[in-house]
matplotlib code that plots the C-alpha trace (Angstrom):
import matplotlib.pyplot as plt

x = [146.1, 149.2, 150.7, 153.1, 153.7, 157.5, 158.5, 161.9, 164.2, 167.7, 170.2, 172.6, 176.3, 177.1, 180.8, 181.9, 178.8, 176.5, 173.3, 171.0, 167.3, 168.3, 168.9, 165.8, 164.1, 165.5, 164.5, 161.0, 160.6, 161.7, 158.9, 156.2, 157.8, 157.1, 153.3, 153.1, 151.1, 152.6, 152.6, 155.9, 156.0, 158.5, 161.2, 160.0, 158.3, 156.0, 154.8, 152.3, 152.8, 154.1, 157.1, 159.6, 158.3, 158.9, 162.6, 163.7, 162.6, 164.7, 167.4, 166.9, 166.7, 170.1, 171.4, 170.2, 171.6, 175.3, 174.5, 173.4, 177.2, 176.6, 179.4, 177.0, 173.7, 172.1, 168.4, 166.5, 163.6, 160.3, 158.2, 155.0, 154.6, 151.0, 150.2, 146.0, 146.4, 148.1, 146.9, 148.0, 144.4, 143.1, 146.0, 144.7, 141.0, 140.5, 142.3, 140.9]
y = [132.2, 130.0, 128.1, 125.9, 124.1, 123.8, 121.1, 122.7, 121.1, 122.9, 121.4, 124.0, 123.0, 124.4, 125.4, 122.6, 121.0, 123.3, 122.1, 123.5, 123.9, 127.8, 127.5, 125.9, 128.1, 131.3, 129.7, 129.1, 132.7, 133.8, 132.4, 133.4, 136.8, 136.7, 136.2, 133.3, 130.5, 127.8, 124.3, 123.6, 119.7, 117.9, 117.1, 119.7, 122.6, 123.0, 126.7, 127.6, 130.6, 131.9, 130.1, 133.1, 134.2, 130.7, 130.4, 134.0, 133.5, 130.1, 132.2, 134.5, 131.5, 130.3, 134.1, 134.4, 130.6, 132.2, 135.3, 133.4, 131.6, 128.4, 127.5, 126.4, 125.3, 122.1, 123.0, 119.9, 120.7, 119.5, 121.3, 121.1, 123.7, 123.8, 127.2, 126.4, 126.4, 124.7, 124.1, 122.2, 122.2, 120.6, 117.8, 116.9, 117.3, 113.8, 112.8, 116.4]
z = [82.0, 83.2, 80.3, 82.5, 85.4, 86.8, 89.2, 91.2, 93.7, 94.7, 95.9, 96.5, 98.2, 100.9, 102.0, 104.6, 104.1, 106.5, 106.9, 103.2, 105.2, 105.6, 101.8, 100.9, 103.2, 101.0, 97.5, 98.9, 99.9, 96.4, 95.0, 98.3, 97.0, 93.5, 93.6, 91.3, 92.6, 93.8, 96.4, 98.9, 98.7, 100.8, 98.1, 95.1, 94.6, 91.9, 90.4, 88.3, 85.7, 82.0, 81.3, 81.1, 84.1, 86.1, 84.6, 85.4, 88.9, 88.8, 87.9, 91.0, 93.0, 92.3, 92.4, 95.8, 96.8, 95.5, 97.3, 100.7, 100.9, 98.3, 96.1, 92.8, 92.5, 91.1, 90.0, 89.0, 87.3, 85.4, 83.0, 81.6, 78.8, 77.5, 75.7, 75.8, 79.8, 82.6, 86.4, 89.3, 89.9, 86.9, 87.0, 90.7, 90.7, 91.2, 93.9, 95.9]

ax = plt.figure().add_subplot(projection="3d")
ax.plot(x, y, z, "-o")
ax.set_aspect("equal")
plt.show()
């Protein structure tokens, strides 16, 4: 069972200030690629998993945002850690 919830937006700068979609685009399909579940929101996305497992795929996020051209990386995140279980699902039942 998941024991966290992570809440990530990157912000990555770009080298003359290029447009970042494509960039966003790449962090998104990092996590589509790394099977954990997750929702695309329009400023954040949030991912549902084992803590270690969430933060090294943050790291490969940023990795592939230097990789892609960026200069650095801002990755503003929010975590809920709850070792008995964590869902999106359970937090949002009520307003389904």
């Amino acid at each position: 069972m998941a024991d966290s919830l992570v809440s990530i937006q990157i912000i990555p700068k770009t080298k003359g200030g290029e447009d970042v979609i494509s960039y966003v685009d790449e962090a998104i399909s990092c996590i589509q690629k790394s099977g954990l579940k997750h929702e695309v929101h329009p400023l954040e996305t949030t991912i549902e998993g084992n803590l270690s497992d969430i933060f090294q795929l943050i790291e490969e996020m940023n990795e592939a945002m230097i990789a892609k051209g960026s200069i650095n990386v801002i990755s503003q995140i929010k975590v809920l850690y709850q070792p008995s279980g964590a869902s999106m699902d359970q937090l949002t039942e009520k307003y389904r």
